[in-house]
N, C-alpha and C positions, 0 to 999 in steps of 0.2 A: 860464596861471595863473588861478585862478579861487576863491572861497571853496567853489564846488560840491563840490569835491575834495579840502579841506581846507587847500586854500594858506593861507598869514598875512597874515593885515588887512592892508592896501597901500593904498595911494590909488590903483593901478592896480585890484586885487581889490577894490574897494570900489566902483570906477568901474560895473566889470563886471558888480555887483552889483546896481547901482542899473538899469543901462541892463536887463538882463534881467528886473527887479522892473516899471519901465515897460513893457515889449513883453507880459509875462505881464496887466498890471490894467489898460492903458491903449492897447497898441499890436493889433498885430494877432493875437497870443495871445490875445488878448479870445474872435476867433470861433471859435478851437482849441476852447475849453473852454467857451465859451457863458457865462459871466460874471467881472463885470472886479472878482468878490472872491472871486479863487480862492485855495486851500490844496493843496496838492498833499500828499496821501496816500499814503505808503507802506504796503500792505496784502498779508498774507501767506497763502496759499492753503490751508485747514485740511481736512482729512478729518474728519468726523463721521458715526460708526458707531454700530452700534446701536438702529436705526429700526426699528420694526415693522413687518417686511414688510407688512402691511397697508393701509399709508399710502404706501408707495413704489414705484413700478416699478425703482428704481433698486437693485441686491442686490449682494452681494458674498460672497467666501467667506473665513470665516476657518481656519486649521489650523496649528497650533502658533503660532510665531512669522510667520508668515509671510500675504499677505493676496491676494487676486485679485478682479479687478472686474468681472469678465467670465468668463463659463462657455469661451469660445474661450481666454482667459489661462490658466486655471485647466486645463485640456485639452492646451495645450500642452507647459506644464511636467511633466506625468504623465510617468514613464516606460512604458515597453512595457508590460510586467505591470500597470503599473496600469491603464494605458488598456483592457486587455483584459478586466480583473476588473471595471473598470467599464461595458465591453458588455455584460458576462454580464448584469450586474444590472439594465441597462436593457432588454435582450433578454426577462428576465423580467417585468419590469414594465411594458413597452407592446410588446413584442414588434419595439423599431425597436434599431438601434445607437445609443448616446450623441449622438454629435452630430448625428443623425437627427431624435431624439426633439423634440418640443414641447418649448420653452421653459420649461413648469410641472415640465412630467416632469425634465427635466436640473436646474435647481435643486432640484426634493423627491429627487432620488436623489442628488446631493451633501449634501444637509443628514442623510441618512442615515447617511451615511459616519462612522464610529469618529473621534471627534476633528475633525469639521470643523462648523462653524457659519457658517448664512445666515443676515445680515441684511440693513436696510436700510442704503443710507448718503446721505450727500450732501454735499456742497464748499460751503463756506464762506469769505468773506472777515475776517479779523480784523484790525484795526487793530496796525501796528507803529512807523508815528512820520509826524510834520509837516516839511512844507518850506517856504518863501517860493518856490521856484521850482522849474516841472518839470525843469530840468538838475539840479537836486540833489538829487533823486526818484531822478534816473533813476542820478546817479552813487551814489548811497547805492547802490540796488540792483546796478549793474555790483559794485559791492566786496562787498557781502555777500550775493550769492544763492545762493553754497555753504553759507549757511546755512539754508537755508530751500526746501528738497529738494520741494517741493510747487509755489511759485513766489512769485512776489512781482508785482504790480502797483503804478500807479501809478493812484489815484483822484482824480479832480477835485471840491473839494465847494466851494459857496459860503460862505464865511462872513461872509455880510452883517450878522447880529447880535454878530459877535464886536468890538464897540469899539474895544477897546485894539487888539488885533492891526491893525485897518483905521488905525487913528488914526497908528499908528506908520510902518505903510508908507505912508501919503500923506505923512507929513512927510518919508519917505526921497524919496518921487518926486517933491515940491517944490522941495528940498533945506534943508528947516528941519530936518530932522536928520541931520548932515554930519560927516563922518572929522576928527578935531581930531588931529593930531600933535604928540607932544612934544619 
């Protein structure tokens, strides 16, 4: 039983609570994450497309609905006839087979193709919610990472200028702010 998981405030889940809250800002969690005013960050893994080739070695292909990240991805999924229409074209343009050809040659002969477009892209981290402790980080994420098909991590940031947030958990790890039962 734990509040990580959503159990109900207890004097045992409160116990639990405090003692993990200690190990994370005070015990030996300290040297895990390198400082004793951590926030444990749930952050969810973003694709951002659209990049001007230009500025990235990083390219992708887009075609209808559908996306590939990699010239070997995109190559795979071909069927026969297409694989084959697209040696012709490469046969013609550098004289090698598709997946033969230079790297430049294979993306500008996809970016040719009827309906398909090369850009840049790149992965990004975006912020999806706070925790007092990495066990309910990490239980957040075990429950909800079918939502989030890219992926989810778990980031450590200091929050040494956040006051109230510090002020509150030192009174929990003192015990000046304590489980009162009715």
């Amino acid at each position: 039983m734990t509040l990580a998981t959503g159990d109900k405030l207890t004097p045992e889940t409160f116990a639990d609570f405090v003692s993990r809250l200690k190990y994370h800002c005070e015990g030996e969690g300290v040297s895990d994450h390198c400082t004793a005013d951590a926030i444990f960050i749930v952050e969810r893994r973003r694709l951002v497309s659209g990049i001007d080739p230009d500025y990235t070695d990083q390219l992708m292909i887009y075609c209808d609905d559908n996306h590939w990240l990699s010239i070997q991805e995109y190559w795979d999924d071909l069927d026969y006839e297409s694989q084959v229409e697209l040696n012709k074209k490469s046969q013609d343009w550098c004289d090698k087979q598709f997946m033969k050809a230079e790297d430049r040659d294979q993306w500008y002969l996809v970016g040719e193709l009827d309906d398909h477009t090369v850009t840049g892209y790149q992965w990004e981290w975006d912020y999806v919610n706070s925790h007092f402790t990495r066990e309910a980080a990490e239980a957040f994420i075990a429950r909800k990472k079918h939502d989030y098909r890219d992926g989810l991590r778990v980031y450590v940031d200091a929050n040494i200028y956040c006051w109230e947030f510090n002020t509150i958990k030192q009174a929990l790890i003192k015990g000046d702010l304590i489980l009162r039962q009715r």
